[in-house]
Backbone as CSV, one residue per row, in Angstrom:
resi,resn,N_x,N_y,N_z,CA_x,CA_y,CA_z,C_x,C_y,C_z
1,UNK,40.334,-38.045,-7.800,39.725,-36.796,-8.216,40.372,-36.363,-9.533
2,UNK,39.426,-35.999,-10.589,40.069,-35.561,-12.107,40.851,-34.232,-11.656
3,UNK,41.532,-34.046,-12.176,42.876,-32.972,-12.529,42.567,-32.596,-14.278
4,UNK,43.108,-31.507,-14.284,42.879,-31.177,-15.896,44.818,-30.973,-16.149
5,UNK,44.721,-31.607,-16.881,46.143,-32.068,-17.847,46.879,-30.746,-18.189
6,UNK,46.083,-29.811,-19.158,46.970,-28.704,-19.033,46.387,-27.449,-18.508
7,UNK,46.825,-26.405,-18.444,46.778,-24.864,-18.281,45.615,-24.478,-19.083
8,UNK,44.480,-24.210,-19.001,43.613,-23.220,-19.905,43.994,-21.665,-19.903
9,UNK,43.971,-21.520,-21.238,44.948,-20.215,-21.433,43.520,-18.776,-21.258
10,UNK,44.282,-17.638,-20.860,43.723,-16.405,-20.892,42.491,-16.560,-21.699
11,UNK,42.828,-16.554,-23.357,41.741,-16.778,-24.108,40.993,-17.552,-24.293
12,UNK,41.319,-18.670,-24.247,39.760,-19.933,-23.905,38.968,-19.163,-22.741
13,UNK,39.406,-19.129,-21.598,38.780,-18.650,-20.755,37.544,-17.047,-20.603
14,UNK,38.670,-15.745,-21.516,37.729,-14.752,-22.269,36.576,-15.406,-23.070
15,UNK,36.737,-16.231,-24.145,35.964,-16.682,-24.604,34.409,-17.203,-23.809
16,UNK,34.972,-18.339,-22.735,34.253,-18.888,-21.877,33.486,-18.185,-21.778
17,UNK,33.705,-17.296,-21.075,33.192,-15.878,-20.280,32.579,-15.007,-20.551
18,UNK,32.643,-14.590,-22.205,32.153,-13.776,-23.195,30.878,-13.499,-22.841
19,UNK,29.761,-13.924,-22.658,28.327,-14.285,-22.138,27.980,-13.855,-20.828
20,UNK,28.847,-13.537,-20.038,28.902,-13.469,-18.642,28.154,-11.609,-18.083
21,UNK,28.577,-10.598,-19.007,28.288,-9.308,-18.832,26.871,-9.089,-18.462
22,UNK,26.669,-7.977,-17.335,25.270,-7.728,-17.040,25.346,-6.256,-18.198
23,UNK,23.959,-5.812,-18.508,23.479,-5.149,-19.589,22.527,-4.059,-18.495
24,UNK,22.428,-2.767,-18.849,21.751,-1.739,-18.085,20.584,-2.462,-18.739
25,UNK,19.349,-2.074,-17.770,17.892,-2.114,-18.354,17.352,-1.217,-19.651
26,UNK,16.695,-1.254,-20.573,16.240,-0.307,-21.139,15.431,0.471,-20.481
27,UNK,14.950,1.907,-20.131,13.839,2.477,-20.071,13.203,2.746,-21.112
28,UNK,12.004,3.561,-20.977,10.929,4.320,-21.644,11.097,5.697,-21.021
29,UNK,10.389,6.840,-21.746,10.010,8.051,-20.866,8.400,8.043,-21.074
30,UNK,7.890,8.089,-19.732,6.205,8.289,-18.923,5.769,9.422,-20.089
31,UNK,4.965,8.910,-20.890,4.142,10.403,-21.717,2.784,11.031,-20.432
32,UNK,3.116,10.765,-19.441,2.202,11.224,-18.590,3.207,12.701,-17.889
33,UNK,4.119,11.680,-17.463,4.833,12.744,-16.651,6.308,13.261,-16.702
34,UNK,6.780,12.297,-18.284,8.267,12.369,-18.822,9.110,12.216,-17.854
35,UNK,9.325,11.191,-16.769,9.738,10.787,-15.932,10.659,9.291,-17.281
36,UNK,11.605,8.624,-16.554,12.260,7.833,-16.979,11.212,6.467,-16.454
37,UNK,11.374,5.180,-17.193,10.459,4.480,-16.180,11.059,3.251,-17.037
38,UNK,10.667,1.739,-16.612,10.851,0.357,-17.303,9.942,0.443,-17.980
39,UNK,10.073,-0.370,-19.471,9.304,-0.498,-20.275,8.069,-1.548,-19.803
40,UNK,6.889,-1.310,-20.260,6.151,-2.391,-19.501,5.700,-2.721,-18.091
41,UNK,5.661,-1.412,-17.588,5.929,-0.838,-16.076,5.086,0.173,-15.757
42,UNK,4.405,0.021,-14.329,3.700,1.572,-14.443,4.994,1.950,-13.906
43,UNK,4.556,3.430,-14.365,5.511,4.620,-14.178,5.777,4.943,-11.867
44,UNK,7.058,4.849,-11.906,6.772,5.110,-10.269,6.603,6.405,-9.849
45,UNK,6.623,7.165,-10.505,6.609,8.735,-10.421,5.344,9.105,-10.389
46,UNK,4.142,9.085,-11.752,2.648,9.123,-11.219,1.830,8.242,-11.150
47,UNK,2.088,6.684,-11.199,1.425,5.909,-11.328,0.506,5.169,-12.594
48,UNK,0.964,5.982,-13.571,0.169,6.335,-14.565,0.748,4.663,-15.804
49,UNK,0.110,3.935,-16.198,0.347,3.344,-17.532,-0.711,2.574,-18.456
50,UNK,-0.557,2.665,-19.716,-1.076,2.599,-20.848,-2.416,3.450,-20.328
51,UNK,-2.006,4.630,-20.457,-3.075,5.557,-21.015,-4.105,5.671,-19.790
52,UNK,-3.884,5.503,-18.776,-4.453,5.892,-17.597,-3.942,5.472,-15.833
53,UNK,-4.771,5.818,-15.626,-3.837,5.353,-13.651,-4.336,4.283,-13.162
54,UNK,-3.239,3.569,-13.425,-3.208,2.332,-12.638,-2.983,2.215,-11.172
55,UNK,-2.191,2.926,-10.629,-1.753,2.736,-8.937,-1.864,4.489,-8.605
56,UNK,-2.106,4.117,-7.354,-2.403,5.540,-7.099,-1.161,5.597,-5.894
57,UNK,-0.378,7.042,-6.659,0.791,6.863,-5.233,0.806,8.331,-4.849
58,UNK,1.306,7.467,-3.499,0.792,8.765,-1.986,1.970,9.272,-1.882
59,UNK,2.143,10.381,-1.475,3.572,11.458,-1.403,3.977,10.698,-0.463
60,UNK,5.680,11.348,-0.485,6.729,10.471,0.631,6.358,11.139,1.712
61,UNK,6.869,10.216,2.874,6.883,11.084,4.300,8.067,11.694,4.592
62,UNK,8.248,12.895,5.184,9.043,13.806,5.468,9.525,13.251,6.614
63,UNK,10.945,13.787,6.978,11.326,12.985,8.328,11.721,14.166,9.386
């Protein structure tokens, strides 16, 4: 079985790794309902995207 010869140091390894970070999503804000939403997304708040209603959503149930 290979063995590696020496120690890889702290920084090779940062380096390695550099690439590794997750990134928040961008949003948009809904010009329907100025709700926060994904770009390219209907809006989950009224259903609403590019300029009309796409999904029609039903109020939550109360418990």
């Amino acid at each position: 079985m290979a063995l590696p010869k020496k120690k890889t140091s702290k920084a090779r390894q940062g380096k390695r790794r550099s690439h590794d970070a997750l990134s928040v999503p961008a949003t948009d804000v809904c010009p329907h309902c100025h709700s926060a939403k994904l770009s390219h997304r209907v809006c989950h708040t009224c259903g609403w995207y590019n300029d009309r209603e796409a999904v029609e959503v039903k109020p939550a149930k109360k418990k």
